[in-house]
C-alpha positions, 0 to 999 in steps of 0.5 A: 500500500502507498498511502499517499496514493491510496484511493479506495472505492467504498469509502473516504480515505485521507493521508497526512503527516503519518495519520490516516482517515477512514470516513464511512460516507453514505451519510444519506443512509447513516454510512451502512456497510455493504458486502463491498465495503466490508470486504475493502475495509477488511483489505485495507486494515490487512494492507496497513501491516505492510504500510510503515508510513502509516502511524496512527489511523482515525475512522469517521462517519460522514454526516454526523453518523458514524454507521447504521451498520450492515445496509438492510436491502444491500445486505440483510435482505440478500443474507435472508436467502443464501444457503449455509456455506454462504452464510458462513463465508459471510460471516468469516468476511466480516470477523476477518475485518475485525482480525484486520483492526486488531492486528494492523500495528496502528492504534485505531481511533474512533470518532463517534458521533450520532448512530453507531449500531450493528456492525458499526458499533463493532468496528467502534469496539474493535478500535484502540480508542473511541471519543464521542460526542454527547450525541453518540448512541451504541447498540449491538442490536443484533438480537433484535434481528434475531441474531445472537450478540456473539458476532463479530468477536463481540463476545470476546472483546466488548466484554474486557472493555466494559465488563461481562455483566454490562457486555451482557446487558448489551448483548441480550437486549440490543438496546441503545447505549447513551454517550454518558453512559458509554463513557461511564461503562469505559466505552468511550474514552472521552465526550467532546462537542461535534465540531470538535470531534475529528480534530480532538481524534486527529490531536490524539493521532497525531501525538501517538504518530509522533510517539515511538510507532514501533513500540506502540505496534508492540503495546498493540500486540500485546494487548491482543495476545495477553487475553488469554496466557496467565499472569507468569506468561504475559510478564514472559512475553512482555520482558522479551517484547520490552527488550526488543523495544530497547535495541530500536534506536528510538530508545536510545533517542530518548535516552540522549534527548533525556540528558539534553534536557530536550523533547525526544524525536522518535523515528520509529526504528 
């Protein structure tokens, strides 16, 4: 991938100084996802593995929504009448977005504002951070289309952000989950207003682009990878992790910048 040329087909993209921007921008549907979409994004966050000069990336709805999810006529309708191994091929596509997100070495912002439903409010839990606005409203409302509440990885991951017995209110009810409340929960890690909504994502951004990217890929790593080794294996994992970081050159950066009484300049290596 070269980010700087980059021009996806299902949705808007945006490169500047390391930050890439993700905009959902069907705003006259309150950006649904489509099988198209789904399967570009998912192409897109698997490319970032291999695009170094991409440092952080903040995904946005266009409209003053983030997403409606899955479209109901370009998606649900279809899906009411594909056979078992379509359904599931289906199904591994969209958890295969998820796999992408939590993989790409690249914190993941996203900036909520309005609907954030369905497969939408996945792709919100499968990013690093979230900051919302006052209007923001959640729901993982896939039981109230008959579904279970475990798509997606919803199951496994809604829970370590917010607690199983929250996830699980969530999960079973379908029903919508209000900004101050998500921020309460530890959903959202902040609220702000509107119009500062995708500037206060690109500030955080552009801080953590300027940060030391390669030890950020590890934090990110280990994150993931922690969820399910004990105790004695995480701090295994994290010594020899936390001893690569300290042969990048990054680290010795900071070090002399430290004994120079300066800010240290981090170039990722």
């Amino acid at each position: 991938m070269n980010p700087e040329s980059f021009s996806p087909e299902h949705f808007g993209w945006r490169f500047d100084a390391g930050v890439a921007t993700v905009t959902l921008n069907r705003p006259e549907r309150k950006n649904p996802l489509t099988f198209e979409s789904y399967a570009e994004l998912r192409d897109t966050f698997r490319a970032l593995v291999y695009a170094p000069a991409v440092k952080a990336v903040v995904v946005i709805g266009a409209g003053g929504n983030f997403s409606s999810g899955g479209d109901v006529h370009e998606i649900i309708g279809p899906l009411t009448k594909m056979a078992m191994p379509e359904l599931l091929q289906f199904t591994r596509m969209t958890g295969d977005l998820v796999k992408a997100m939590r993989t790409c070495p690249q914190p993941i912002i996203a900036a909520i504002d309005g609907i954030c439903v369905g497969a939408g409010a996945i792709m919100a839990m499968a990013s690093d951070m979230r900051i919302a606005t006052p209007a923001a409203k959640t729901a993982f409302l896939f039981t109230r289309v008959g579904l279970a509440g475990c798509d997606m990885g919803a199951c496994a991951i809604l829970p370590r952000i917010i607690g199983q017995g929250r996830a699980s209110d969530l999960l079973y009810t379908g029903r919508m989950m209000g900004a101050e409340e998500g921020e309460r929960w530890g959903f959202h890690n902040r609220l702000v207003e509107p119009d500062a909504l995708l500037d206060e994502a690109l500030g955080l951004a552009r801080s953590l682009a300027s940060g030391p990217t390669f030890a950020h890929g590890i934090t990110k790593t280990q994150l993931n990878t922690e969820w399910a080794v004990s105790v004695e294996t995480a701090i295994e994992m994290e010594a020899q992790a936390q001893a690569i970081c300290m042969a990048t050159n990054d680290f010795r950066r900071a070090f002399e910048a430290f004994a120079d009484k300066r800010s240290p300049e981090f170039a990722g290596d």
